[in-house]
N, C-alpha and C positions, 0 to 999 in steps of 0.2 A: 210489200210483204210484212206481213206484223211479225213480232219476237215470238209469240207463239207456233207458230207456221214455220220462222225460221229455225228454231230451235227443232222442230219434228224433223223437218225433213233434213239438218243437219246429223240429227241421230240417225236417218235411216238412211243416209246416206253413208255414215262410215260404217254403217253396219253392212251396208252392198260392197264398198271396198274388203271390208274382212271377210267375205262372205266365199266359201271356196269355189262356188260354182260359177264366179262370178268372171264373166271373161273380162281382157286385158283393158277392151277398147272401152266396157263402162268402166271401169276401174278407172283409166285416165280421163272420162268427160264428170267421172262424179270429183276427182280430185280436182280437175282445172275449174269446177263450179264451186268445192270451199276454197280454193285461193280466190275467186273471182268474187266472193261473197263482199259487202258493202262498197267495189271498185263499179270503175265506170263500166266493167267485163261483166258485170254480174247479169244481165240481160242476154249477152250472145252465147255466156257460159250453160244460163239456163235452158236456153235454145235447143243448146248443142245436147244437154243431157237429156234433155224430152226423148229427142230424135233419137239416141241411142236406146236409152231403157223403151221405148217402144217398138224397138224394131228387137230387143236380144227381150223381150219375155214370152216366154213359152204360155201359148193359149193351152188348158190343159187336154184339146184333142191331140193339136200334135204332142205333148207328150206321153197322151197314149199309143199314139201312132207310133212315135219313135220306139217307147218301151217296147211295142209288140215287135218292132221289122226284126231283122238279120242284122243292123246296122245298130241296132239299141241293145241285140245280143252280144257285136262285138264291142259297142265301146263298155256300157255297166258288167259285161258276163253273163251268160246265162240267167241263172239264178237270181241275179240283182236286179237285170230286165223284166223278169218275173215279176219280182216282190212292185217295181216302183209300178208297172203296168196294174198289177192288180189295186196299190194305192191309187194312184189315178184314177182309175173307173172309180175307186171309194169316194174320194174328194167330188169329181165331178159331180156323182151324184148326190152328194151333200150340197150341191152348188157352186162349187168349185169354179171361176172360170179361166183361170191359171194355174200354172204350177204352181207346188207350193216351197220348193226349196227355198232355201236363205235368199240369194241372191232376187229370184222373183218373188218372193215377199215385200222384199224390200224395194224394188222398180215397183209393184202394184201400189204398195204405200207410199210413194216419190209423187208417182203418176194421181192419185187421189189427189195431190195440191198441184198439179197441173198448172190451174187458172191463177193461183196465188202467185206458183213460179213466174209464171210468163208476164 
């Protein structure tokens, strides 16, 4: 991985850790990948962070689908299942094909250097 590449996805990697949407388990495979950066780990660390941010990012159906159920009413509220449901359909159909909070911005930008990672 060239300095360039490592430098991106070091930024948008502490940006997924800061990121509040961001659950615990990326949080601990994106942090054990910057200690793992120029060690012999750095190859099973990046392994490990694929396999997480591709499994915790929201394709932006299901978060339509979640904003619309009973289950996207109770966890956002009413009103907030609303609004993100209605942005969602916006995004989608701008092309959207994930969600766009912090946290999945930042795994969609991780995951673009994929090939670099691994």
């Amino acid at each position: 991985m060239n300095a360039e590449v490592k430098d991106y996805v070091t930024q948008k990697v502490n940006e997924l850790i800061e990121a509040q949407s961001c659950c615990a388990e990326a949080k601990e495979a994106a942090k054990n990948w910057l200690d793992a950066v120029g060690t012999e780990k750095e190859a099973e660390a990046a392994k490990n962070l694929i396999a997480e941010l591709e499994e915790d990012i929201m394709p932006i159906d299901g978060l339509i689908a979640f904003a619309g159920s009973e289950m996207g009413a109770q966890v956002f509220g009413a009103e907030t299942a609303k609004k993100v449901l209605a942005h969602g359909q916006e995004i989608k159909a701008a092309g959207a094909k994930y969600c766009d909070c912090a946290a999945c911005a930042a795994c969609e930008a991780i995951l673009e250097k994929k090939e670099d990672l691994l």
